[in-house]
C-alpha positions in Angstrom: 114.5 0.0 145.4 115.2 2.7 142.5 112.3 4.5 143.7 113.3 4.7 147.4 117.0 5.9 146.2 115.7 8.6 144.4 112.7 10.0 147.0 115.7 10.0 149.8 118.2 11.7 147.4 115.3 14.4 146.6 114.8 15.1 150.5 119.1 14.9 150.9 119.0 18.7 149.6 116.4 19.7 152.4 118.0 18.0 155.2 121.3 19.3 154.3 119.4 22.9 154.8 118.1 21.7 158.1 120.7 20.6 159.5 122.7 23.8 158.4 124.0 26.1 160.8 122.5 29.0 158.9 119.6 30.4 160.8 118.3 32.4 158.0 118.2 28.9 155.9 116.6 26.8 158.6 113.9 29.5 158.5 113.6 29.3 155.1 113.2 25.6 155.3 110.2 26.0 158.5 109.0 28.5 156.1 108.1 26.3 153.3 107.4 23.2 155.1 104.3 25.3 156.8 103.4 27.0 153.4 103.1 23.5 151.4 101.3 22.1 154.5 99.0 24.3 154.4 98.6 24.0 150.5 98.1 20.4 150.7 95.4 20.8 153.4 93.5 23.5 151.4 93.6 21.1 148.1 92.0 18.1 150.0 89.2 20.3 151.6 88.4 21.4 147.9 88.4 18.0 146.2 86.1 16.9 149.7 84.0 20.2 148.5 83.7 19.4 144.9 82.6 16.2 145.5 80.1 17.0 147.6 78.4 19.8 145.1 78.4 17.0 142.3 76.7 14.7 144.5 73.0 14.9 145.1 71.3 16.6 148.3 71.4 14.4 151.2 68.3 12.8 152.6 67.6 11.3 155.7 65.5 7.5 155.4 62.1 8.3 157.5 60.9 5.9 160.1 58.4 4.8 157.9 60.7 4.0 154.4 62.7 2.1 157.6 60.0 -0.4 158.7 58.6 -0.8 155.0 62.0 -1.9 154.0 62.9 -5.4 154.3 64.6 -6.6 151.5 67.4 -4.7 149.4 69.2 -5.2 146.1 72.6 -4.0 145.5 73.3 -2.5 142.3 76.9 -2.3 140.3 79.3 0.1 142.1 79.9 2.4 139.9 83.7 3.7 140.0 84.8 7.0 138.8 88.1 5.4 137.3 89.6 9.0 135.3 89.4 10.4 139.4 92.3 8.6 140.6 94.6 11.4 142.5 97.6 10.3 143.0 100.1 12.8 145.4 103.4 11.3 146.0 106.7 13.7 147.6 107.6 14.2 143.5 104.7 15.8 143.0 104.5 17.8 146.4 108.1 19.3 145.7 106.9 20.0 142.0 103.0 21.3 143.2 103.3 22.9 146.6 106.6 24.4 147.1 107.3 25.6 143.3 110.5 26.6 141.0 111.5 29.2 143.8 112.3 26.3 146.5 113.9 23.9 143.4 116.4 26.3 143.0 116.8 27.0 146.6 117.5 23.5 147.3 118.9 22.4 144.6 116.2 19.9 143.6 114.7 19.3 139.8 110.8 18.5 139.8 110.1 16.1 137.2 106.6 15.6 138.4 104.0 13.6 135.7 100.1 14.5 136.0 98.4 11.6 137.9 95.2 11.8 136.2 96.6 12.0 132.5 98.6 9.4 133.5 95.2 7.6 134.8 93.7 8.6 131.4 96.2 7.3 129.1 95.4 3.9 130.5 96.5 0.8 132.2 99.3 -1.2 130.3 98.6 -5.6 129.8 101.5 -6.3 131.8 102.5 -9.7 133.7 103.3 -7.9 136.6 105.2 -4.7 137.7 108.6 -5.5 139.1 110.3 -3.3 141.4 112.8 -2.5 138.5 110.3 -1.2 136.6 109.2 1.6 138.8 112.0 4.3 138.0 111.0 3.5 134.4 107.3 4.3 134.2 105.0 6.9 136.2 103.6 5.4 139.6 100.9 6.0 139.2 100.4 3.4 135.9 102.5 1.0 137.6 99.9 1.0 140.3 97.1 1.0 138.3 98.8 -1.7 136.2 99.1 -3.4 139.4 95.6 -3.1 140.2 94.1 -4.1 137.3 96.6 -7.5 136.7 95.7 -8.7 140.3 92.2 -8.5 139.6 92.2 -5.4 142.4 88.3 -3.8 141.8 87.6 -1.0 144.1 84.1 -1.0 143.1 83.7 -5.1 144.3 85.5 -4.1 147.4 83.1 -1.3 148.2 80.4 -3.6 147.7 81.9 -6.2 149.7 82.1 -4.0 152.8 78.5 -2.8 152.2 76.9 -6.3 152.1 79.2 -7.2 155.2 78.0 -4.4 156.9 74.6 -5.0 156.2 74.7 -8.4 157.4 76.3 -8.0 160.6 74.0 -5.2 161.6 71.4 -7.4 160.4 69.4 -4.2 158.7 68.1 -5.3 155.5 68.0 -9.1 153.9 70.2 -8.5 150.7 68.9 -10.4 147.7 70.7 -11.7 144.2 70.4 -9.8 141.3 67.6 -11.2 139.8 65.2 -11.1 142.3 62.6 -8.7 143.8 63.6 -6.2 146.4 61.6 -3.7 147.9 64.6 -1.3 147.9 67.3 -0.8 145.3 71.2 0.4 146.9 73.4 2.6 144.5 76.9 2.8 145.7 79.2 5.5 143.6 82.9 6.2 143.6 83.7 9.7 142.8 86.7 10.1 144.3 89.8 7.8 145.0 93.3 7.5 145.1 96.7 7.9 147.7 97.9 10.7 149.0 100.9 11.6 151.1 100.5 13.2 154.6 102.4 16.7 155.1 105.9 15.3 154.3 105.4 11.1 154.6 107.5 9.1 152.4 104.4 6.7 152.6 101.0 7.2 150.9 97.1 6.7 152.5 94.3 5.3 150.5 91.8 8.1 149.7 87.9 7.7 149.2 84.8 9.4 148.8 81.5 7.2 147.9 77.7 8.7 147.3 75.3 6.4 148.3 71.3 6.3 148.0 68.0 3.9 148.6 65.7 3.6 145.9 61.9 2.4 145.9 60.2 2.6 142.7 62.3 4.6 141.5 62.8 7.7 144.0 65.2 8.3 146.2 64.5 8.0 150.4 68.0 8.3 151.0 71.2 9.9 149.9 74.0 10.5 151.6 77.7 11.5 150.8 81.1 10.5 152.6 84.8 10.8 152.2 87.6 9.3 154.1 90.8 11.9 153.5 94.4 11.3 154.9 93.3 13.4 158.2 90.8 10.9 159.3 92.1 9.4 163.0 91.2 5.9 161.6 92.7 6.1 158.1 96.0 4.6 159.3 96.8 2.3 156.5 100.0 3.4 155.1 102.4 2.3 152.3 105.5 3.5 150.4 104.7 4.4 146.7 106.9 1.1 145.2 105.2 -1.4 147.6 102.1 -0.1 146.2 103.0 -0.3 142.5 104.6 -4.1 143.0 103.1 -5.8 146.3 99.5 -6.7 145.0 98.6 -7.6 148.8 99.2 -4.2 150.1 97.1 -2.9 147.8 94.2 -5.5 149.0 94.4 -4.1 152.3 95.1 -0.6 151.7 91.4 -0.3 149.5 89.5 -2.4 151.9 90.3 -0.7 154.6 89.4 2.4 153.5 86.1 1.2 151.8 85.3 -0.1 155.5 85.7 2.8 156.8 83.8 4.9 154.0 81.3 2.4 154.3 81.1 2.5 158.2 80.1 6.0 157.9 77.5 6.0 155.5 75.8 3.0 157.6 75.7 5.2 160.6 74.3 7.6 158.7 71.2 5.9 157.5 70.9 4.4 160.7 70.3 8.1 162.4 
């Protein structure tokens, strides 16, 4: 519970402010709570923009590419793994309110980068044990997680696809080898967890491109991201149970791949 201990004693200083008599400091305090907020809102609208400029112009799928389609193949998801953001209450203390508020409240921002840590590579661990945690940046510990449970994002996304597809009935989905009269290209660009305003607990973050192929053109693209403001993303852990409970996880990246999913199915369906 290291990591608990020391994301309460980092808020302690800020409560103590709150619940000062002081007007002038509680001010202070409603002051930056609105101004990293806002920050933190603003960042998530620009990662949504960026991803959408470096995916590819959507296209509707025309009533006739509709009835000539009967049988799809699903490609490889392909997962942007280096685009893993990772934004816990450390970093929000060290990004959105800055050295002014540190000093104002005491606090010290020791605050790693989650995608050099996501660069530097997953560690061939057994396990990550909750003692472990204070000990290594957690981000790796939940990667390391990840990857020794077997956890594949892009398998999942897939998973929620074919499920999708199935239930709906819309296409017959055929194996790999076979012939297809449309080819399905599922792409991660975006993942990750990410705190909301001020939660202690962090919400699985996705945003997938998607496109139908025949012969080798597209006939549809289309582009979706769930953020921490969507009314169904309410799958929420703490940063340790994600770095050392393999299970939550599981269910924190299907969920969100269902919902990600959900959306681009309604989309082609329009």
């Amino acid at each position: 519970m290291a990591l608990l201990s020391d994301l309460r004693s980092r808020q302690a200083p800020l409560r103590s402010l709150q619940n000062s008599r002081n007007p002038s400091r509680g001010r202070y305090v409603t002051h930056l709570r609105n101004r990293f907020s806002n920050q933190m809102k603003k960042l998530i609208i620009a990662v949504c923009a960026l991803a959408l400029l470096s995916g590819c112009v959507t296209k509707s799928l025309s009533v006739e590419d509709r009835q000539q389609i009967k049988t799809i193949k699903i490609l490889p998801v392909f997962v942007a793994v280096d685009n893993f953001n990772y934004t816990s209450m450390d970093q929000a203390w060290g990004a959105g309110l800055g050295a002014g508020a540190g000093a104002a409240t005491g606090m010290v921002a020791g605050v790693s980068n989650a995608r050099a840590s996501a660069l530097a590579g997953v560690g061939t661990v057994a396990g990550t044990k909750a003692a472990d945690v204070s000990t290594m940046d957690v981000s790796r510990a939940i990667r390391n997680n990840m990857q020794t449970h077997d956890i594949d994002l892009g398998r999942l996304v897939r998973k929620s696809f074919e499920d999708r597809v199935k239930r709906e009935h819309l296409f017959t989905i055929v194996a790999d080898g076979e012939q297809a009269d449309a080819e399905v290209e599922l792409m991660v660009t975006q993942w990750g967890l990410c705190l909301k305003n001020f939660s202690t607990v962090l919400y699985p973050v996705i945003g997938v491109n998607g496109a139908i192929k025949r012969n080798g053109t597209s006939v549809w693209r289309n582009f979706e991201t769930i953020s921490v403001f969507n009314d169904a993303n309410t799958t929420a852990y703490t940063p340790e149970q994600y770095a050392t409970d393999p299970e939550v996880l599981r269910t924190a990246f299907t969920k969100v791949s269902d919902l990600v999913i959900g959306s681009l199915v309604e989309d082609m369906k329009r």
